[in-house]
N, C-alpha and C positions, 0 to 999 in steps of 0.2 A: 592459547587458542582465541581467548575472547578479545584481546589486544591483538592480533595479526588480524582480526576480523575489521576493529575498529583502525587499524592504519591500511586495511589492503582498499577500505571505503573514501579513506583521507585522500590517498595517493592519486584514487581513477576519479575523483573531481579536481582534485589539483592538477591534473597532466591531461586531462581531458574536457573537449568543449558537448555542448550535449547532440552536436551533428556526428559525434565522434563515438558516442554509446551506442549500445543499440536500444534500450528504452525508452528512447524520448518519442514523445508524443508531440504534434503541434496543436493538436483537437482530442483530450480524452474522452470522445465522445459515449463510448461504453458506461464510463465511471460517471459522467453528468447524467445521463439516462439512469441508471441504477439509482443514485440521489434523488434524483426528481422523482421517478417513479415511488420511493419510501412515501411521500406525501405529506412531509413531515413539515414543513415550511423552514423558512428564511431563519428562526431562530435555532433550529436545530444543531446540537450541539456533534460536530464534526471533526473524527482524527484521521488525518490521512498518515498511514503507518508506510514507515519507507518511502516518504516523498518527496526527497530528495531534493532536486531543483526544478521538478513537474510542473506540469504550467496548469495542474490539477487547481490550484488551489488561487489561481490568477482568473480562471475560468468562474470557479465559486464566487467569487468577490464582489463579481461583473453580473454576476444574477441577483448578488442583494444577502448573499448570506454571510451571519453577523458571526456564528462562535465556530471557527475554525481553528484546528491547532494542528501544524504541521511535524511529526517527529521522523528523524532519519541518524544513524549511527554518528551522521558525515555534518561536523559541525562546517565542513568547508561547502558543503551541497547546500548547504538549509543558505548561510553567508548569500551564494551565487543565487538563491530566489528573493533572500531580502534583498539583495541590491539590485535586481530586474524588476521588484515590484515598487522600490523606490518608498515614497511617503504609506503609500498600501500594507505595507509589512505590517507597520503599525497595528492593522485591527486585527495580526493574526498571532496567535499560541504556540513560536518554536521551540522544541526541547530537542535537545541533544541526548538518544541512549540506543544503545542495543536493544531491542523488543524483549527480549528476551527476559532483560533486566532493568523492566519500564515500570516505574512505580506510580503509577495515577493519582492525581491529588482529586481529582472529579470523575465521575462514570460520564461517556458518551451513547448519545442517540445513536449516531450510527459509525458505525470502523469503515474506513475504508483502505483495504490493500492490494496494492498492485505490485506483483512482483517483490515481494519480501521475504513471503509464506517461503515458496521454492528454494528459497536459503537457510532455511532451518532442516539438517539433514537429520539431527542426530534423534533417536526419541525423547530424549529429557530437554531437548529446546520446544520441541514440536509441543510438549506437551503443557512448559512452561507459558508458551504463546495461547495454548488454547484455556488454559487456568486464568490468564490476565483479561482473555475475551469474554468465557463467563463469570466474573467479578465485574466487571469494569463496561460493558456494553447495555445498554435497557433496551432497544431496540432491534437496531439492525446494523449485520455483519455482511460486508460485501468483501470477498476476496477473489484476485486474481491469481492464480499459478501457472506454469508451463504446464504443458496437457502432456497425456505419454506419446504425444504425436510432435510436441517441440524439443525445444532443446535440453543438453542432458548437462550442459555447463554453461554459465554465463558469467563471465567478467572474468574468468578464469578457476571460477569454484564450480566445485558439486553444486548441482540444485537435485531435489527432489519434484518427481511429475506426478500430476493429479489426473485421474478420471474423473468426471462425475461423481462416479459412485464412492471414488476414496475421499474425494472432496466432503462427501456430504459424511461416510463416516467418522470423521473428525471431528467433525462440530455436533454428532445427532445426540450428542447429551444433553445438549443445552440451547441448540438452535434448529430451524426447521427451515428445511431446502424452498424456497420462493422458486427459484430459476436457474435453469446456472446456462450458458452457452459456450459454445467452443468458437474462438473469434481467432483471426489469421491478423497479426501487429507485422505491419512492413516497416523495418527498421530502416533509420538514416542508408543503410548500404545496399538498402533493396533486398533484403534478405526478410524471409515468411517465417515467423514463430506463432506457434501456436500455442493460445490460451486456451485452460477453464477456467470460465468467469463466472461467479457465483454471488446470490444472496440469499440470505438466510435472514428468518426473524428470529427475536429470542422467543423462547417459551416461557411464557407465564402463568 
């Protein structure tokens, strides 16, 4: 299972260009907004979980912030942003893992995920993700998933969909609901998916 997970993520960046997915962003404007609004500054310590080849982390760079680390299954995904981001890579922290099975050598300020969560269907993944989030986060947790008004597959897998409300009881152990919004992502093919997008602070 966890290896058909890690090659079905190998396959759709290798056979694929990011006009060709439907998550690609040319502006994460959502996700810079959420960042900036934390108010945490330029050294804030930043993982973008499932970031695959997002130009998330091309966008951060270009504001000034210093400790970003980008993790994705898809050692072929993370490859296709270091070499768009050219000598820039450089000041950034990629790791290759399954979330699931993500061992942190540092806690982060803040999590950031888009589109990751809604890939963890089963409860022992779902629950392993939120065990790593309160260990491992001091601040703030933003996460994005398909709303129960988007989609019910993407890239060819199950996803699971978030309301608000299940969004927030996921994490109400250990984090507290900031915001969340339901936002409409028009994909490379003109097609309308529908997010919850949410942040949470930790409770201290």
């Amino acid at each position: 299972m966890e290896i058909d997970r890690k090659n079905h993520w190998e396959t759709v960046y290798e056979t694929k260009q990011p006009n060709e997915v439907s998550w690609t962003q040319e502006n994460p404007k959502t996700s810079l907004d959420f960042i900036s609004e934390t108010h945490l500054g330029k050294s804030a310590k930043i993982i973008d979980v499932g970031g695959g080849d997002s130009k998330l982390v091309d966008f951060l760079l270009e504001e000034g912030y210093e400790n970003i680390t980008v993790l994705d299954i898809s050692s072929k995904a993370l490859k296709r942003a270091q070499k768009r981001l050219g000598k820039n890579a450089d000041k950034v922290s990629w790791i290759v893992s399954d979330v699931t099975e993500f061992k942190p050598e540092t806690s982060y300020d803040i999590w950031h995920d888009r589109a990751t969560f809604h890939f963890l269907t089963m409860p022992e993944q779902i629950k392993k993700y939120i065990e790593i989030t309160e260990k491992w986060v001091t601040d703030f947790l933003i996460v994005g998933a398909f709303s129960e008004n988007g989609p019910k597959k993407c890239s060819g897998l199950e996803i699971k969909q978030y309301s608000e409300m299940e969004m927030e009881n996921q994490f109400s152990k250990s984090f507290k609901k900031l915001k969340c919004i339901a936002e409409d992502h028009i994909t490379p093919f003109e097609t309308t998916q529908n997010f919850t997008f949410c942040v949470f602070e930790k409770i201290k």
